[in-house]
C-alpha positions as CSV (number, residue, x, y, z in Angstrom):
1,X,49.0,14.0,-29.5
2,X,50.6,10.7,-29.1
3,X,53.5,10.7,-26.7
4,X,57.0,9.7,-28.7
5,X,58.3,6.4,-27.6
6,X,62.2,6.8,-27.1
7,X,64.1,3.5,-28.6
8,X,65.8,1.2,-26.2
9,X,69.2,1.5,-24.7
10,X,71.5,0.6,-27.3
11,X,69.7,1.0,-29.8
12,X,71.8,3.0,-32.6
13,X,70.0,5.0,-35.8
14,X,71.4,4.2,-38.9
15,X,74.2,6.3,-40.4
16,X,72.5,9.6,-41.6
17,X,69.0,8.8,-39.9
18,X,68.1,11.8,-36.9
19,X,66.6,10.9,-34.0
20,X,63.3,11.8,-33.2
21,X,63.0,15.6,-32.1
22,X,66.1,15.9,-33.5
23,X,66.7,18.7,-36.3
24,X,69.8,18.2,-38.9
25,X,71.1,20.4,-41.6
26,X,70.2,19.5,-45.2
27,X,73.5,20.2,-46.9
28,X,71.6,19.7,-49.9
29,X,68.7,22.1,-49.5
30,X,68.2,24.8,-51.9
31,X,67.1,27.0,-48.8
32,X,70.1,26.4,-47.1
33,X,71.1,29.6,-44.9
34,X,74.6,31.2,-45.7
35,X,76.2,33.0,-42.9
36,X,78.6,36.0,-44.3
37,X,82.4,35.1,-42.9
38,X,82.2,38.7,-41.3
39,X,79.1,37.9,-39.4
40,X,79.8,34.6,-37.9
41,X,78.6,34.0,-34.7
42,X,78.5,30.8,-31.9
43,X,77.2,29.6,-29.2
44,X,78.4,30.7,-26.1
45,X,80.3,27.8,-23.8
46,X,78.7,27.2,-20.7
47,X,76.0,29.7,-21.3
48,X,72.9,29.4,-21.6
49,X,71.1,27.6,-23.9
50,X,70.6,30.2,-27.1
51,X,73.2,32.8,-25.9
52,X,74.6,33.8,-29.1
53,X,78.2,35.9,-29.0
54,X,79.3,37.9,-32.0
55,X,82.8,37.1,-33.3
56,X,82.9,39.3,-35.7
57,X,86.8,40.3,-36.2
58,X,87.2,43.6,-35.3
59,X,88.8,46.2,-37.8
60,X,93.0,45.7,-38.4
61,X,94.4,48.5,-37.1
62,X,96.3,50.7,-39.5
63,X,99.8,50.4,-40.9
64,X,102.4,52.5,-39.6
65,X,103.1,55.0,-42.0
66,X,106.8,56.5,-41.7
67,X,108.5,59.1,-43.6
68,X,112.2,59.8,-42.8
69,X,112.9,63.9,-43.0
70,X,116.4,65.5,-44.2
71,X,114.9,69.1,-43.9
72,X,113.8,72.1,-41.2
73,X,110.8,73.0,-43.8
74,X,109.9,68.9,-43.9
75,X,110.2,69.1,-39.7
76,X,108.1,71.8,-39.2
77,X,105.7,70.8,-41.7
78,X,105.8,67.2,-40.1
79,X,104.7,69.4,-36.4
80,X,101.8,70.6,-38.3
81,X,100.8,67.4,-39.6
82,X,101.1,65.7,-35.7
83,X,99.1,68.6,-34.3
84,X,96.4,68.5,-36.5
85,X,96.0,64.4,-35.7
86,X,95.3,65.5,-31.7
87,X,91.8,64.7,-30.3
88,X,92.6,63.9,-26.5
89,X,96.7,64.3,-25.1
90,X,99.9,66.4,-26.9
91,X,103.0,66.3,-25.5
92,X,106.0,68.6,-26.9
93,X,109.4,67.9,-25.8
94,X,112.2,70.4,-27.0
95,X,115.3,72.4,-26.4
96,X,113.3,75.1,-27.0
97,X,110.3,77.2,-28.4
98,X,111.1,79.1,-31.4
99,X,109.0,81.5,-33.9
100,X,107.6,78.8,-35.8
101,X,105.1,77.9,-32.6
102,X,104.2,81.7,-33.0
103,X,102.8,81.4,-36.5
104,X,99.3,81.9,-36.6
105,X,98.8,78.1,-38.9
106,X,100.0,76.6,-35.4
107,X,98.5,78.6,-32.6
108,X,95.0,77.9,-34.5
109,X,95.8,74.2,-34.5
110,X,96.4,74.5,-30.9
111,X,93.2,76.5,-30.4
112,X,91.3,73.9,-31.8
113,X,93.0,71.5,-29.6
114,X,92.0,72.9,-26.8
115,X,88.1,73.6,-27.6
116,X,87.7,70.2,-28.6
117,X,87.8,69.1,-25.1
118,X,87.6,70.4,-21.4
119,X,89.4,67.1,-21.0
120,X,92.2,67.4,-23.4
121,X,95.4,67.6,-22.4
122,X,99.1,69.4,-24.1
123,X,102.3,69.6,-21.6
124,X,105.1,70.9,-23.0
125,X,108.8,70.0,-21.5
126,X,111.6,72.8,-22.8
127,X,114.7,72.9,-21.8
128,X,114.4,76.7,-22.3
129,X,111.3,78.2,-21.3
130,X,112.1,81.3,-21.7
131,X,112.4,81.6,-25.2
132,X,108.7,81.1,-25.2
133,X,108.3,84.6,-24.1
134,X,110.6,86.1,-25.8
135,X,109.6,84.7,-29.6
136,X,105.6,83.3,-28.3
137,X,103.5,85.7,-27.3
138,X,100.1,84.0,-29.2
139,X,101.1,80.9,-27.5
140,X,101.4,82.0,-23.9
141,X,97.7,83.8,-24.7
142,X,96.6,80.6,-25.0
143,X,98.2,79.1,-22.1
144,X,96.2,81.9,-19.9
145,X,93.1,81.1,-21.7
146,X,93.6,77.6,-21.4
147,X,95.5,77.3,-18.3
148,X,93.0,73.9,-17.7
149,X,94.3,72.3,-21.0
150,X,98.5,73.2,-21.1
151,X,101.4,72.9,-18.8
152,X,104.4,74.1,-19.4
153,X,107.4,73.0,-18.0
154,X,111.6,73.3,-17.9
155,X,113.9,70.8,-17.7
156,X,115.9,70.2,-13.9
157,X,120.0,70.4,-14.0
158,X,120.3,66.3,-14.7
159,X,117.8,66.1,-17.7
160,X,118.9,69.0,-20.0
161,X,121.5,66.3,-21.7
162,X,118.3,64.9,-23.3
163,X,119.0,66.4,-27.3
164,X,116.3,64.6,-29.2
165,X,112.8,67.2,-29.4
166,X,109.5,65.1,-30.2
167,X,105.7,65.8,-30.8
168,X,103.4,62.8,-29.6
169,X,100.0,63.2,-30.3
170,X,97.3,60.5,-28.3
171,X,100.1,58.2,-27.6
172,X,99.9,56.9,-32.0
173,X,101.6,60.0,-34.4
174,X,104.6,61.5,-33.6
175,X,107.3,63.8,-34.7
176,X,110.9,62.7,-33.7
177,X,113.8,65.0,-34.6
178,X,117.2,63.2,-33.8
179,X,118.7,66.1,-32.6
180,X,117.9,69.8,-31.8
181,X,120.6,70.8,-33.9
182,X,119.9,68.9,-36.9
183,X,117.7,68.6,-39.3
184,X,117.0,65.2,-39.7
185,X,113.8,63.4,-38.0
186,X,111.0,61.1,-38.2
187,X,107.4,61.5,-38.8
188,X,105.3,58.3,-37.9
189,X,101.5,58.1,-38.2
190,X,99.6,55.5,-36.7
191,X,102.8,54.2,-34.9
192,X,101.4,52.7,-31.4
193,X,104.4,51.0,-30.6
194,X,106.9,53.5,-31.3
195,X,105.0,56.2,-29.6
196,X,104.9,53.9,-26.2
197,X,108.6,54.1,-26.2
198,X,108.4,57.8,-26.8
199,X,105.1,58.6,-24.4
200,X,107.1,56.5,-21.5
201,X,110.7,58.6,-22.0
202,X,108.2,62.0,-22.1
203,X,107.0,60.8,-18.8
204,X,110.5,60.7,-17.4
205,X,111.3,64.5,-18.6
206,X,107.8,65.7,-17.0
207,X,109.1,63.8,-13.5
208,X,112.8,65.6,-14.3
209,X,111.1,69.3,-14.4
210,X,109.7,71.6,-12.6
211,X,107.0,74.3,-13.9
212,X,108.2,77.2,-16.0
213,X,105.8,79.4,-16.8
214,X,102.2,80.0,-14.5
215,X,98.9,81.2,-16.4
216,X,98.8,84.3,-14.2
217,X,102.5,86.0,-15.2
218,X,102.0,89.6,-16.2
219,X,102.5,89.9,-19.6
220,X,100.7,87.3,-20.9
């Protein structure tokens, strides 16, 4: 095969001519590729020659979807909803546990929880804990069957001034009641930024307590 001759220096190609060897898109071509927008991929920079990276844009996350509540029904229906979204961590923050975490609806949900996962995580932060034996008796079974899974613990002397109960579910859908007294609240679903805010002040009660209630208490 006959070797090809490169042109001399200087030498410039006309507009629209290639070079020899070199391979140019017909714009024109009937059999002209078209890349989908959603698969669109370049060359790497500074890579090697051929390394291809995929810049496909990931997924938009969801938008947050909030619901203001005026009710105790809407609340505790808004719990159930939070605890049935939990695949890895659940925090609860309250005043206290009444009979509603008694009903068997919730202890299932929290069953569930804590089969999904040997990893999994629920710590609870009351500022009573001893209502929990009093009006919980399914839920402290649980807590001996799955002493691995939840913590409970009861709020020191400086943090019980802390009024505002929540349920945070993997750090994105939450339950915010404004006050333990009230009935007025927030339920956000896929909500990352607001639960940060939420997941950090949890942090600060679990570092203000002390725990309440051990997996091996008589009774349970």
């Amino acid at each position: 095969m006959a070797e090809m001759k490169r042109p001399p220096p200087g030498f410039a190609f006309p507009q629209g001519a290639s070079a020899p060897g070199e391979v140019r898109p017909d714009t024109d071509s009937p059999c002209r590729l078209s890349v989908p927008a959603k698969r669109q991929r370049t060359l790497a920079a500074g890579g090697p020659a051929g390394t291809e990276i995929d810049i496909t844009p990931p997924e938009p996350d969801p938008q947050p979807n909030l619901r203001r509540l005026a009710s105790r029904t809407e609340i505790e229906h808004a719990i159930d909803e939070v605890l049935s979204r939990a695949h890895r961590r659940l925090v609860v923050f309250s005043s206290q546990l009444g009979a509603e975490w008694n009903r068997e609806s919730r202890v299932d949900a929290v069953r569930r929880f804590c089969l999904d996962s040997r990893r999994n995580q629920m710590h609870i932060v009351l500022h009573d804990a001893g209502t929990a034996y009093r009006s919980c008796p399914r839920l402290l079974s649980l807590l001996r069957q799955f002493s691995h899974v939840i913590s409970v613990q009861e709020t020191l002397h400086h943090a019980k001034n802390v009024y505002d109960p929540f349920v945070l579910a993997d750090d994105r859908h939450y339950l915010h009641r404004f006050h333990h007294d009230g009935a007025e609240g927030l339920l956000a679903l896929d909500d990352p930024v607001g639960a940060t805010v939420l997941r950090d002040r949890f942090e600060e009660l679990w570092e203000a307590s002390a725990p309440a209630i051990p997996a091996t208490t008589i009774g349970l």
